[in-house]
N, C-alpha and C positions, 0 to 999 in steps of 0.2 A: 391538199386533196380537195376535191369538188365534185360535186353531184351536178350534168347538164341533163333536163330534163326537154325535150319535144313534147310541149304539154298541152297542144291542144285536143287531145283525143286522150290525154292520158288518164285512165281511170284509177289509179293509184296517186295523187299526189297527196291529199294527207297523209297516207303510209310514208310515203316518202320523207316528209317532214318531220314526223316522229321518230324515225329509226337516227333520220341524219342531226336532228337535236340531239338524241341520246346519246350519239359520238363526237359532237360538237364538229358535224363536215359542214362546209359553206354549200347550197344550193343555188342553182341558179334555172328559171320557171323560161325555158323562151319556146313565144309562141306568135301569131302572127294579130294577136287581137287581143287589149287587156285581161288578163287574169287578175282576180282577186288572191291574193296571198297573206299569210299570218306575217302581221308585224313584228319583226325579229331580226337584227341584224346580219342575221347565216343565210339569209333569206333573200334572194332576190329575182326582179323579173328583169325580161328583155324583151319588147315586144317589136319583132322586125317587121319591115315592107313586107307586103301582101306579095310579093317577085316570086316567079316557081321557084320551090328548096330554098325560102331564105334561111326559114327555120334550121335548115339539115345544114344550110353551108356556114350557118350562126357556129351552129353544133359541130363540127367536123372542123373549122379551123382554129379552134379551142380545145380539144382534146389532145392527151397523151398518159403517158403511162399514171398518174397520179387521176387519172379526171376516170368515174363511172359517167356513163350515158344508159338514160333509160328512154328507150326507144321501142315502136313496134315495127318502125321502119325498117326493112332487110338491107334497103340498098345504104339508109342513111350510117346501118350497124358498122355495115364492110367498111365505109369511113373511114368510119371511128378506131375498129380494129384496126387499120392499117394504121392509123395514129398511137396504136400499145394501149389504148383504153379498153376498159373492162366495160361491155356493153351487156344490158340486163333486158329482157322484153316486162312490160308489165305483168305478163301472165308469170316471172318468175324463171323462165328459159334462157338461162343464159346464149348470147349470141359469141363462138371462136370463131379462131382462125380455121380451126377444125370444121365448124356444122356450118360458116357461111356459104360456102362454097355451092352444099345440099339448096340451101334455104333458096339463095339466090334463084338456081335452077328451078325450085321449085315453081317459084313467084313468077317466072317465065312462062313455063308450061300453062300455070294458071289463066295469065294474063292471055295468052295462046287461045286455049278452048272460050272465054269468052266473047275475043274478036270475032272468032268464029260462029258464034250464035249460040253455043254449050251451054245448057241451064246447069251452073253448079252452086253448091249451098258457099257461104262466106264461113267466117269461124265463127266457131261455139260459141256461145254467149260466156260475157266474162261472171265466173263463177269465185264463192267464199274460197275453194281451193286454190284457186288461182292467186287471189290475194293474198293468201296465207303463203303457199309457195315464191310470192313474191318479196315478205317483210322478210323470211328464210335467206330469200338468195341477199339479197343486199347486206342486212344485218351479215352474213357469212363473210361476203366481198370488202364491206369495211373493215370488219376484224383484219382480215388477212392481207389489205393496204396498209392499213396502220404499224403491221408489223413489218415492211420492206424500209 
């Protein structure tokens, strides 16, 4: 089992570190520019070429049904899901086969009204709830890998 995290935006990764010590899962940090990481063998980084989506295509040819992906990435999620991976957003949202399909559209539309000129707001600032909701879903997600 393995934790692949998209971490350059990731504002959970010491959660992330903690819950996956607790269950002794290997982590793995890739981003496009060094990150600093806790010295720990379960623990590792990847830091790819600057190339659009090296990051997402690091992430997406490495997953499957044993590997979680923590991602905010929608499109980088559907990936992953289509590889059997259990994909989580930081906020704690988990990403299915069921709500990618929504997500996706949504992220179109979005992208849509801003070429067009649309003043629209981004997402809520990331909040304690969020965080909280986030060490929930994983801690839940690894229990219930552990157990297949």
């Amino acid at each position: 089992m393995m934790i692949l995290v998209d971490a350059d935006a990731c504002p959970v990764k010491d959660e992330i570190y903690r819950v996956a010590l607790r269950h002794g899962v290997a982590v793995m940090i890739v981003s496009n520019s060094p990150i600093r990481i806790p010295d720990h063998p379960l623990i590792g980084r990847t830091v790819v070429g600057d190339g659009f989506d090296a990051a997402d295509d690091w992430i997406a040819e490495r997953t499957d049904a044993r590997t979680v992906a923590i991602t905010s990435d929608i499109l980088l999620a559907d990936r992953c899901i289509k590889q059997g991976a259990v994909v989580i957003s930081p906020t704690g949202k988990p990403f299915t086969a069921n709500s990618i399909g929504s997500a996706i559209a949504t992220r179109a539309i979005m992208a849509d009204l801003r070429a067009g000129g649309d003043i629209i707001g981004g997402p809520a600032p990331f909040s304690k709830a969020d965080r909280s909701r986030f060490l929930q879903a994983l801690d839940e997600t690894l229990v219930r890998l552990k157990r297949l």
